[in-house]
C-alpha positions in Angstrom: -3.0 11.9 29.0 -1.1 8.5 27.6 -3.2 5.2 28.0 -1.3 2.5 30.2 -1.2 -0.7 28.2 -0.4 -2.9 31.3 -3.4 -5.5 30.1 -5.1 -7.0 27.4 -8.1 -4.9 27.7 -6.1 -1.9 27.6 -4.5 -3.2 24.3 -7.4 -4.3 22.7 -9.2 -0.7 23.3 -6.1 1.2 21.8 -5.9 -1.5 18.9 -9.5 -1.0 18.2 -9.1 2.6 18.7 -6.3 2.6 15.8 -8.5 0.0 13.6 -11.3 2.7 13.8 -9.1 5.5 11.6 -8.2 3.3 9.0 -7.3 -0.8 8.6 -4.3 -1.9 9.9 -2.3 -4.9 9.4 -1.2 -7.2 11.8 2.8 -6.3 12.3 2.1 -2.6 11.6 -0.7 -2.6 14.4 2.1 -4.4 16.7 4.4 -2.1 15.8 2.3 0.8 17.2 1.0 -1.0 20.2 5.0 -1.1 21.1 5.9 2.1 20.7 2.8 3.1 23.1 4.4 0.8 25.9 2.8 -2.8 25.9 4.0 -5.9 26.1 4.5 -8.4 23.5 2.1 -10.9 25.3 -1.0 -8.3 26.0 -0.1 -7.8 22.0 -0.3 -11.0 21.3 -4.0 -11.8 22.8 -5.3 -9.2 22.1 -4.8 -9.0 18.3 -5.8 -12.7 18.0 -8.6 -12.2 19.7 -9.3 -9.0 17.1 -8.7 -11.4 14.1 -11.5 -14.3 15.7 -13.7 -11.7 15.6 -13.3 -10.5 12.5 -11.9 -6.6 13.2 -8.3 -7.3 12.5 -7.9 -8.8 8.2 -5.0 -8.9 7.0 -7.1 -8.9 3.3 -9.0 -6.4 4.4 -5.6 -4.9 5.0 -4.3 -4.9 2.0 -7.4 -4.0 -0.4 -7.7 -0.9 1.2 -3.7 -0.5 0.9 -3.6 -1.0 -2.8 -6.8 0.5 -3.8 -5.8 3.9 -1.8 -2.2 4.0 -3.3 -3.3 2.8 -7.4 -5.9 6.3 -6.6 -3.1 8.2 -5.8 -0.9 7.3 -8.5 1.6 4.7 -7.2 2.4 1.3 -9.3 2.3 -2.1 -8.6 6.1 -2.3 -8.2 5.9 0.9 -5.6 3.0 -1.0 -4.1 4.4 -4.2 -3.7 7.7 -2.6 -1.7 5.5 -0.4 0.6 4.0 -3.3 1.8 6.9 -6.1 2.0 8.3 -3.2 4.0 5.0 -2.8 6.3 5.7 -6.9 7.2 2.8 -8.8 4.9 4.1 -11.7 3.2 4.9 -11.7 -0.4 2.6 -14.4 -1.4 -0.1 -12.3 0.1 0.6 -9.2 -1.6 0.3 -11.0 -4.9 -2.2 -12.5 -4.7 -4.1 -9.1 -3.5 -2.4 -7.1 -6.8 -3.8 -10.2 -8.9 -7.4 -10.0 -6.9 -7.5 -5.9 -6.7 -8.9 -5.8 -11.1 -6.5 -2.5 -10.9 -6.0 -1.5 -14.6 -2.2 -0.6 -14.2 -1.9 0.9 -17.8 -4.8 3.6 -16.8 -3.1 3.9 -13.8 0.1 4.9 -15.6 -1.8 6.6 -18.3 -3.7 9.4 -15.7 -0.4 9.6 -13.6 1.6 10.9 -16.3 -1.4 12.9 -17.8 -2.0 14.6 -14.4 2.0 15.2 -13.8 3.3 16.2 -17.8 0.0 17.5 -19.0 -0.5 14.6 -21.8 2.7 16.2 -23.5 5.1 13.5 -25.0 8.7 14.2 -24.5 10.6 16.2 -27.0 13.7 15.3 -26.2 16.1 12.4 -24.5 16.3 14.7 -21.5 12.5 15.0 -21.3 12.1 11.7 -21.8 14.4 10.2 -19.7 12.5 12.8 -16.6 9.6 11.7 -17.5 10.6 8.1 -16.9 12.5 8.6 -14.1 9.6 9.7 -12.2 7.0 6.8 -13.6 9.6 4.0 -12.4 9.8 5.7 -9.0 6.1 5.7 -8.9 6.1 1.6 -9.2 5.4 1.4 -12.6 7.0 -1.4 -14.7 9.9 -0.3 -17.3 7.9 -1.9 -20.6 4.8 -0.1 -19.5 6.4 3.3 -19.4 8.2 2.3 -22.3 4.8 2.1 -24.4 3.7 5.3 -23.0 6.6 6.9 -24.5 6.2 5.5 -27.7 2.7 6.6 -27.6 1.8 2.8 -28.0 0.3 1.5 -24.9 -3.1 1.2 -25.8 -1.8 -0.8 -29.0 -2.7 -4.5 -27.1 
């Protein structure tokens, strides 16, 4: 049975419902609160009231963003466009990589150890696959580049 959002409390017990699974951030809760049929006003209220309270952080937000993506094997880069596309400002998000103490070289290193076995490339082909798919993953070209050359632990 679908929930009519035709008031603020309505909102605010849907929002809080969808802040229960997981955090949220502001335009992406918004975004949700649309689609399930209220109104930009009841939106409005009720999500500033979530933030005086303390429920809705954009921080919040985006430490549990970029700690859950760096675990699954994602870069900064891949990171940092997931979430300019999710609405958060770019200032934010940079300052949150800087804040997160993420060691992007492990990061790398473990990616590419779970997805080529540790094995170095053999060939241009092989090497150029392999860095194909550790640029996708949002990891910067001069990292990847060290991996290659077997020298990223060199610094």
């Amino acid at each position: 049975m679908a929930v009519l959002l035709d008031n603020v409390q309505a909102v605010r017990h849907t929002a809080m419902d969808l802040l229960a699974r997981r955090e949220h951030g502001r335009v992406e809760l918004s975004r949700k609160l649309r689609q399930r049929g209220a109104s930009d006003e009841h939106i409005e209220v009720a999500l500033d009231r979530l933030s005086e309270e303390g429920l809705l952080c954009e921080a919040r937000y985006l430490e549990s963003f970029i700690s859950y993506r760096a675990r699954s094997g994602f870069g900064p880069q891949r990171i940092r466009e997931d979430l300019s596309q999710r609405g958060l400002g770019r200032a934010d998000v940079e300052q949150a990589l800087r804040d997160s103490g993420i060691d992007w070289r492990d990061g790398l290193q473990q990616t590419w150890q779970r997805k080529f076995a540790g094995q170095l490339p053999t060939d241009a082909r092989e090497r150029a696959r392999q860095m194909r798919f550790l640029v996708y993953r949002g990891y910067p070209m001069d990292l990847v580049g060290q991996l290659m050359r077997g020298s990223l632990d060199d610094d």
